[in-house]
C-alpha positions as CSV (number, residue, x, y, z in Angstrom):
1,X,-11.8,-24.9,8.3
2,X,-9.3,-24.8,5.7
3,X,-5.4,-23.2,7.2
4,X,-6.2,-20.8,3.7
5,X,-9.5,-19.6,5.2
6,X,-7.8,-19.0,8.9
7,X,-5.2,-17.0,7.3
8,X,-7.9,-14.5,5.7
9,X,-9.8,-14.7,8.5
10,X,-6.2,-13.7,10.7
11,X,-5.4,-10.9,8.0
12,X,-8.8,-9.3,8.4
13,X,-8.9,-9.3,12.2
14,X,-5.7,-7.8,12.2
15,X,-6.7,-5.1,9.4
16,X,-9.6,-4.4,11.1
17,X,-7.4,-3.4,14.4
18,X,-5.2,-1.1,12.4
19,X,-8.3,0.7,10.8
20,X,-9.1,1.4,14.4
21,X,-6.1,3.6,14.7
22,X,-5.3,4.8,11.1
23,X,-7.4,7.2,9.7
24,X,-6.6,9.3,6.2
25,X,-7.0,13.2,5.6
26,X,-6.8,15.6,3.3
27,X,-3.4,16.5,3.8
28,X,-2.3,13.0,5.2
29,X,-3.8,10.4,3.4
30,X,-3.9,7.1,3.9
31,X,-1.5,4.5,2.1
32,X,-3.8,1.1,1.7
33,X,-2.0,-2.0,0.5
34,X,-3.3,-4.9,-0.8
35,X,-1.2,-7.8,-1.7
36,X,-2.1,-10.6,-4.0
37,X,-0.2,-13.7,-5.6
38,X,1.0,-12.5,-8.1
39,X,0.7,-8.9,-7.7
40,X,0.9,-5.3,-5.0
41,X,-1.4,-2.5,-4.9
42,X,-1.5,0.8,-3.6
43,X,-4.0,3.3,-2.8
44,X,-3.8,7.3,-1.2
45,X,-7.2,7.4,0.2
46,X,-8.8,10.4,2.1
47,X,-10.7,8.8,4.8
48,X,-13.0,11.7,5.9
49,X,-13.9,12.4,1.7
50,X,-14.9,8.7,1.2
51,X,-12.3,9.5,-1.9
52,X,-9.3,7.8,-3.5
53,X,-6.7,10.2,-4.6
54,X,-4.5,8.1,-6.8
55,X,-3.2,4.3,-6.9
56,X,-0.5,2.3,-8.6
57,X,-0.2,-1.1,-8.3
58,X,2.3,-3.9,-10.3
59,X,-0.1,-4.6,-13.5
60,X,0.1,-0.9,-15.0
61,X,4.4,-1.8,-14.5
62,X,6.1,-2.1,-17.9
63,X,6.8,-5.8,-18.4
64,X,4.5,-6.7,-15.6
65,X,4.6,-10.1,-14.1
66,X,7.9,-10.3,-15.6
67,X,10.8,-10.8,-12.6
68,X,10.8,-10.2,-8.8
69,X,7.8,-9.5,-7.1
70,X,10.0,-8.0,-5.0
71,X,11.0,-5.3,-7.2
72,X,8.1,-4.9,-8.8
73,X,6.4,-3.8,-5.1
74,X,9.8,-1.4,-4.7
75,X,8.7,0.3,-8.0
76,X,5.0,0.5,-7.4
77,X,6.3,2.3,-4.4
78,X,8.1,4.7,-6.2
79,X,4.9,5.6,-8.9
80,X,2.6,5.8,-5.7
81,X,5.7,8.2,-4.3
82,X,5.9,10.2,-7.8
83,X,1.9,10.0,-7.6
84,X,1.9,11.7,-4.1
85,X,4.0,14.6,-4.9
86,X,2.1,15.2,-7.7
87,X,-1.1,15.7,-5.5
88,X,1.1,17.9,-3.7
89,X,1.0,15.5,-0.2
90,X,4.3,14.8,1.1
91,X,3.4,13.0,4.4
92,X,1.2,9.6,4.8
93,X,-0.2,7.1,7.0
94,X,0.6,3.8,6.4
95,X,-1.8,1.2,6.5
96,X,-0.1,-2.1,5.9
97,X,-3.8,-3.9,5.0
98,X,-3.0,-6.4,7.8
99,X,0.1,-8.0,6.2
100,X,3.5,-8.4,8.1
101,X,5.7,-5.9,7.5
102,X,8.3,-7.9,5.6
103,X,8.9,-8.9,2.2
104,X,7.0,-6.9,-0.1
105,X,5.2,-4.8,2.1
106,X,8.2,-3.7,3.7
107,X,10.2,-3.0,0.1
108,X,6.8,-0.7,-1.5
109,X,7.2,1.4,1.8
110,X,10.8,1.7,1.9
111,X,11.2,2.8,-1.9
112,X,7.9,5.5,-1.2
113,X,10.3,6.9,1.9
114,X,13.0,6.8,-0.3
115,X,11.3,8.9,-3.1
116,X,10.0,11.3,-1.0
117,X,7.1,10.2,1.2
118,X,6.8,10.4,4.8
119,X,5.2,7.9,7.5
């Protein structure tokens, strides 16, 4: 097996686990990431509705795929915040998709506190 393949394989065990635990509502969604290459997405999702209530993500960005991934995730993070409040939600559960909490990951969920969110 490829060290590629073990990775995903790692990432999905361990989002798996943390699905076990977080669960979205109504009133406290659930914040999905998903990180790619080149790219951070972001998701509110109402767990008991089966529904999405919003997304952002680093493609609908102005100038996307231009500069730091980095701080494209911080501002994806801040539309997802905006986004949030807008829905009238003001506190979250985070579910980090299995990713380490560092880099990226870490950046989209500090700007959303900063904006506004809770978790």
């Amino acid at each position: 097996m490829k060290a590629t393949v073990k990775k995903r394989i790692a990432r999905k065990t361990r989002h798996r686990r943390i699905r076990k635990v977080v669960r979205g509502t109504t009133k406290i969604p659930r914040v999905a990431i998903f990180r790619s290459s080149g790219h951070i997405y972001a998701q509110l999702i109402d767990d008991i509705k089966g529904k999405s209530l919003g997304q952002a993500s680093s493609l609908k960005l102005e100038g996307s795929g231009k500069g730091n991934k980095t701080e494209n995730a911080k501002q994806v993070g801040k539309n997802l915040a905006a986004l949030a409040k807008a829905k009238g939600v003001e506190k979250v559960a985070f579910d980090r998709g299995g990713y380490e909490y560092h880099g990226r990951v870490k950046a989209l969920a500090e700007a959303a506190r900063e904006a506004g969110l809770k978790f």
